[in-house]
C-alpha positions in Angstrom: -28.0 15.9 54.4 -25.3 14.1 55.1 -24.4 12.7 58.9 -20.6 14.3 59.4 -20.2 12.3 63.0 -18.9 15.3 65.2 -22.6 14.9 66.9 -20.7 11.6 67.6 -17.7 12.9 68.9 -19.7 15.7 71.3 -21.7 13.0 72.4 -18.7 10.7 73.2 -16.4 13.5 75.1 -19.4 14.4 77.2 -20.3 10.9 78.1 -16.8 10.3 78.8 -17.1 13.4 81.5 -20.2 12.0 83.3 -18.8 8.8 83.3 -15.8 9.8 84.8 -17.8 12.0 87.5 -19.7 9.5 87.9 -16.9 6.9 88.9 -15.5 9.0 91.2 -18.7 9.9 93.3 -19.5 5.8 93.6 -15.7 4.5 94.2 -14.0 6.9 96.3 -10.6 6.0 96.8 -7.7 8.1 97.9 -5.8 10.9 95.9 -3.1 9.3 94.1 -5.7 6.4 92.6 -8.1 8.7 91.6 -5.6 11.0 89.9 -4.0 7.8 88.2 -8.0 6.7 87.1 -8.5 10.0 85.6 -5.2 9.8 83.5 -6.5 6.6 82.4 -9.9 8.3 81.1 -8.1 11.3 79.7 -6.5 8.9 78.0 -8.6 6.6 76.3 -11.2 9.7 75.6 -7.9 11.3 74.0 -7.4 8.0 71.7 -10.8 8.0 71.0 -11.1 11.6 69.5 -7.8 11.4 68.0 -9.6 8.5 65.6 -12.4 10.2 65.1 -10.4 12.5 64.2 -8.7 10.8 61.9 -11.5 9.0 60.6 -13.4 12.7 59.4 -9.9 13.8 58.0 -9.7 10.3 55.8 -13.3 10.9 55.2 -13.1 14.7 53.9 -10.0 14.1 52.5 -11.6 11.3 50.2 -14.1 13.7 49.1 -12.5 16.3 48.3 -10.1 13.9 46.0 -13.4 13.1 44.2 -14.6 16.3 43.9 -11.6 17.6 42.3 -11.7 14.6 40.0 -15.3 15.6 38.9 -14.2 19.1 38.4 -11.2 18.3 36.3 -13.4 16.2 34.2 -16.0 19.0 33.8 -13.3 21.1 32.6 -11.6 19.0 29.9 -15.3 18.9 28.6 -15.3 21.9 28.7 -12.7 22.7 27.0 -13.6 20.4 23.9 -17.2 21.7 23.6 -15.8 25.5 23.7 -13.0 24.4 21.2 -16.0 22.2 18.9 -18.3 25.7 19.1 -15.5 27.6 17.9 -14.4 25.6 14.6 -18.1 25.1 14.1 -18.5 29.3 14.1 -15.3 29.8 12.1 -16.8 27.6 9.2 -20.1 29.5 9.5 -18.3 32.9 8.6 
């Protein structure tokens, strides 16, 4: 089975959220900094996801390229076997 990384992006978010609570328990500082700290976090957890997301879309959308490819392949062959079979049983008759 195939490793599809959204354990990786679960694992990253709530990492991010500890990490976060974490901060804030050991540096208190007043409102305003901590607010403008947890923008800051939102924000790079934010770009993180949104290239992981990216990353599994490129990924899939590879895939499913290839797939297609295979398929359309498989097809035309097919095709040419069915059309081979069906001289082959006219000539019989």
């Amino acid at each position: 089975m195939k490793h599809d990384g959204s354990g990786n992006i679960l694992a990253f978010i709530l990492g991010g959220i500890v990490g976060a609570g974490v901060a804030l328990l050991l540096a208190p500082k007043s409102g305003k900094e901590t607010r403008n700290q947890l923008r800051g976090y939102a924000s790079n957890i934010e770009d993180k996801v949104k290239k992981q997301y990216d990353d599994i879309k490129d990924f899939t959308t590879y895939e499913v390229d290839k797939i297609k490819e295979k398929t359309k392949a498989a097809m035309e062959e097919g095709k040419k076997i069915f059309k081979k079979e069906m001289k082959e049983a006219k000539e019989t008759d």
